[in-house]
Rosetta silent file (secondary structure, phi, psi, omega in degrees, C-alpha in Angstrom):
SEQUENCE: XXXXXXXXXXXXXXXXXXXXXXXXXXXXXXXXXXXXXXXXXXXXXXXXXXXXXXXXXXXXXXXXXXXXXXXXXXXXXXXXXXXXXXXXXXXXXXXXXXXXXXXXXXXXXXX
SCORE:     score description
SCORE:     0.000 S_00000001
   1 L     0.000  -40.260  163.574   22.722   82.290  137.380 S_00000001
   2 H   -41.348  -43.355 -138.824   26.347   80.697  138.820 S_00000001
   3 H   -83.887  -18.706  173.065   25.910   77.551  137.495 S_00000001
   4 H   -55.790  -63.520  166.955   25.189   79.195  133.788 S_00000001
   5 H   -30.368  -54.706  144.728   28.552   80.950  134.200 S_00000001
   6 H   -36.797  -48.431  173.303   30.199   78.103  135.240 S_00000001
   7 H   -76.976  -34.695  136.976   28.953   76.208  132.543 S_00000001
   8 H   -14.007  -70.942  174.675   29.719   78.728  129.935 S_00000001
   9 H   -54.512  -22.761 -166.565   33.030   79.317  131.314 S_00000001
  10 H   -80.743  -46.924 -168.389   33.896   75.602  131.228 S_00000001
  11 H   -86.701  -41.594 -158.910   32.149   74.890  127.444 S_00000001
  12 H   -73.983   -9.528  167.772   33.614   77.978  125.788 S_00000001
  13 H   -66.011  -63.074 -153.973   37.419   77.356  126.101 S_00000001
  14 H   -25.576  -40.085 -179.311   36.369   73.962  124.800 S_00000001
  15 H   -93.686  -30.758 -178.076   34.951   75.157  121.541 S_00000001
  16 H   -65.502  -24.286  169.207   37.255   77.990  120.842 S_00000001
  17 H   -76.601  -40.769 -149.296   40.615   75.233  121.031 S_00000001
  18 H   -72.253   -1.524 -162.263   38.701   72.594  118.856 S_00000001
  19 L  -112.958   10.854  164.514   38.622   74.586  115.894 S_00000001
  20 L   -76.286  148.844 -175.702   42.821   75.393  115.774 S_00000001
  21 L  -113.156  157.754  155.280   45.001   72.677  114.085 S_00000001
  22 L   -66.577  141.760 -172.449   47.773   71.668  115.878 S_00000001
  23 H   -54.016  -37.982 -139.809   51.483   73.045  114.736 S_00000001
  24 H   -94.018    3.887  147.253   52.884   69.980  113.864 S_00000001
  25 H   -50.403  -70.280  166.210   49.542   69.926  111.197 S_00000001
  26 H   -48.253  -63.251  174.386   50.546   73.138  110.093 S_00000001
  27 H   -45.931  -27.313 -153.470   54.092   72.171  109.886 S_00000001
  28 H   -94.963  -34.859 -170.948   53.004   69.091  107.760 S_00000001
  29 H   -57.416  -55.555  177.324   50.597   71.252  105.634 S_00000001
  30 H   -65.393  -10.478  178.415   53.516   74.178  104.851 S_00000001
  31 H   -70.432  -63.135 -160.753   56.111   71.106  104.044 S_00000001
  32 H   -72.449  -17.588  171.710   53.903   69.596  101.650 S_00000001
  33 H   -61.009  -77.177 -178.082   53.024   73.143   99.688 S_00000001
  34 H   -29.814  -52.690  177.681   56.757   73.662   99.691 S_00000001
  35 H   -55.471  -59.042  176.198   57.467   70.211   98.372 S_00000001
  36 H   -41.799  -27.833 -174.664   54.826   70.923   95.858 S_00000001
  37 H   -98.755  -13.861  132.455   56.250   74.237   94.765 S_00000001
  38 H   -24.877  -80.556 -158.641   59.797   72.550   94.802 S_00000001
  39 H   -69.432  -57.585 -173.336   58.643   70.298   92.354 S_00000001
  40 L   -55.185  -35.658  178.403   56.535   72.041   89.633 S_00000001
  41 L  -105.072   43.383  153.236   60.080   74.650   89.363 S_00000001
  42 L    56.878   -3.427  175.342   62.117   71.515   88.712 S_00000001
  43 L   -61.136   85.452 -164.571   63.709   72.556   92.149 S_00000001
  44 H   -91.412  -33.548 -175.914   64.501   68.777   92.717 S_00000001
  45 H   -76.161  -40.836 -173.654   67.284   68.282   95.726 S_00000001
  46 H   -74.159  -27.311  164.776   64.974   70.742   97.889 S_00000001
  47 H   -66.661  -27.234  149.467   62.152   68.886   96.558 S_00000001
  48 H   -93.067    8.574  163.909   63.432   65.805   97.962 S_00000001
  49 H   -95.977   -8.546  168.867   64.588   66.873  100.646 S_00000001
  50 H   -63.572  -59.102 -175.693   61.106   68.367  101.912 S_00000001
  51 H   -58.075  -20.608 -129.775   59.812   64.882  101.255 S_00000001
  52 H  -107.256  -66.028 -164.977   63.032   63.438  103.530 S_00000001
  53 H   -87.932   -6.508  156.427   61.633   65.655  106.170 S_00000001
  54 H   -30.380  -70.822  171.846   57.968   64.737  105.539 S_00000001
  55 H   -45.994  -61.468 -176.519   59.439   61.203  106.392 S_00000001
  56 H   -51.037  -47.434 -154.461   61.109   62.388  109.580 S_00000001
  57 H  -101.121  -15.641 -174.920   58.073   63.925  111.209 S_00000001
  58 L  -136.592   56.774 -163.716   55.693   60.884  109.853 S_00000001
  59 L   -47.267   -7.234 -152.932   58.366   57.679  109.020 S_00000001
  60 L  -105.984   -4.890 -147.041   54.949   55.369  108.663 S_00000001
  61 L   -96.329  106.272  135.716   53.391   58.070  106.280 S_00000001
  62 H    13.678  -78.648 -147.681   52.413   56.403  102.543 S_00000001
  63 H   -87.708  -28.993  177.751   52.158   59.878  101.033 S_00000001
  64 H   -68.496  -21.873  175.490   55.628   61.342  102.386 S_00000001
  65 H   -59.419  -42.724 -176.286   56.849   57.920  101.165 S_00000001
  66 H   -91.333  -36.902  175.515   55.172   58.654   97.206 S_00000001
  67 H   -46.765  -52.751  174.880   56.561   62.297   97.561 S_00000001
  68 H   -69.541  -44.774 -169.377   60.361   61.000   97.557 S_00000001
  69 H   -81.998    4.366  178.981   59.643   58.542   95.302 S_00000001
  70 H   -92.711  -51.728 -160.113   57.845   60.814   92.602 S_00000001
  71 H   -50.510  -36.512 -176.214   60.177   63.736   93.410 S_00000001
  72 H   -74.459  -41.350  163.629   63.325   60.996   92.897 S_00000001
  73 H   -20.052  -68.408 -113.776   61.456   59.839   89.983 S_00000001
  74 H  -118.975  -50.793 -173.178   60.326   62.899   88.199 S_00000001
  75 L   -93.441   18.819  178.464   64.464   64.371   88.716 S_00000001
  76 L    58.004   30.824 -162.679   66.305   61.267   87.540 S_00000001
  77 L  -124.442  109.459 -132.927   67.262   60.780   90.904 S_00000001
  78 L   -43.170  153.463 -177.713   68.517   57.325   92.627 S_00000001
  79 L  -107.845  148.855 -169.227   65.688   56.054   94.815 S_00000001
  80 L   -85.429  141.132  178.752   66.921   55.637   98.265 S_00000001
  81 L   -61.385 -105.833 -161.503   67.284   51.547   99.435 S_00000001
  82 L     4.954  -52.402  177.103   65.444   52.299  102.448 S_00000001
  83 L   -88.386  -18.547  154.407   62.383   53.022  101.077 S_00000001
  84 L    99.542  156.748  164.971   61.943   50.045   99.576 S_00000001
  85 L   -48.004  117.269 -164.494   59.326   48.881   96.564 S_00000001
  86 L   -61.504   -0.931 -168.303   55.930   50.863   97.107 S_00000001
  87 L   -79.992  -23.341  157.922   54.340   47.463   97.386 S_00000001
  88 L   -44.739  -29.770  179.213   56.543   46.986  100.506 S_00000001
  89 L   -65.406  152.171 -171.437   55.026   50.152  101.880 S_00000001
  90 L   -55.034  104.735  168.836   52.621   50.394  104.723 S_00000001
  91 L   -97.079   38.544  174.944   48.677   49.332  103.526 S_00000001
  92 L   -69.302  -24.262  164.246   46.346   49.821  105.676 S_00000001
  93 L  -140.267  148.172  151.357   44.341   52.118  104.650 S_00000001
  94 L    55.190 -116.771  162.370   42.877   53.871  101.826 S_00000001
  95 H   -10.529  -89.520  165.782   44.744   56.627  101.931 S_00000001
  96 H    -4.197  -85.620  169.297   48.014   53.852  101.499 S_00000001
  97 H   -22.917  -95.713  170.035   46.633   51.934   98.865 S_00000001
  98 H    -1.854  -80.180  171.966   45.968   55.048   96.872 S_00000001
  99 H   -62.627  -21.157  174.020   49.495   56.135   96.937 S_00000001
 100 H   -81.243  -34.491  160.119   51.125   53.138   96.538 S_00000001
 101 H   -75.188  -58.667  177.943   49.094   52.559   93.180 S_00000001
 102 H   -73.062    1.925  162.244   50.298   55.857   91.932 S_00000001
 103 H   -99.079   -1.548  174.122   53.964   55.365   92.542 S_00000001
 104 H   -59.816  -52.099  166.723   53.226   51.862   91.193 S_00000001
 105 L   -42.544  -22.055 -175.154   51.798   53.999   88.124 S_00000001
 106 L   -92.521  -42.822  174.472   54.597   55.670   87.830 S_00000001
 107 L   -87.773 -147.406  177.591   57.235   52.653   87.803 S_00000001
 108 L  -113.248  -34.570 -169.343   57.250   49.382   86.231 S_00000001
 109 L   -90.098  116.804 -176.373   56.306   47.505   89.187 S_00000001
 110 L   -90.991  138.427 -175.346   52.981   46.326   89.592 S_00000001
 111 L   -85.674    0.000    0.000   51.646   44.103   93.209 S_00000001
């Protein structure tokens, strides 16, 4: 009868944490709604700057990377040197690719 208690006590934190996202998920989730709702009301310097901080909490991240450059895009607005040509952008996975074809789609330059 202990050792059921014990084990119980041991497995049920375990499952009750796993199914919570971590804040800085949440933070990444409410940035990108915000960017999104930036952009569909033409709100363009807060929409890039949401993507800006996108960048900040993930510099390697593809899709905060296609965020500035559609948002800079989309508002007639100088694309920052830094970020570079999307073909320049990180490809490793999927996920990469993917974005990096639609800011290709979006420009003239094709890989």
């Amino acid at each position: 009868m202990i050792r059921r208690l014990i084990n119980f006590a041991i497995i049920f934190p375990a499952f009750s944490f796993a199914n919570e996202i971590p804040d800085i998920s949440k933070e990444w989730n409410n940035r990108v709604e915000r960017f999104q709702e930036y952009l569909v009301s033409n709100n363009c310097s807060e929409a890039i700057q949401e993507s800006e901080t996108l960048l900040e909490i993930d510099p390697a991240s593809t899709e905060a990377m296609f965020y500035l450059y559609y948002a800079s895009k989309k508002c007639g607005s100088e694309l920052p040197e830094w970020l570079g040509k999307p073909s320049s952008w990180p490809n490793g996975s999927v996920e990469d690719r993917y974005y990096i074809d639609l800011a290709q789609a979006l420009g003239s330059e094709r890989s």
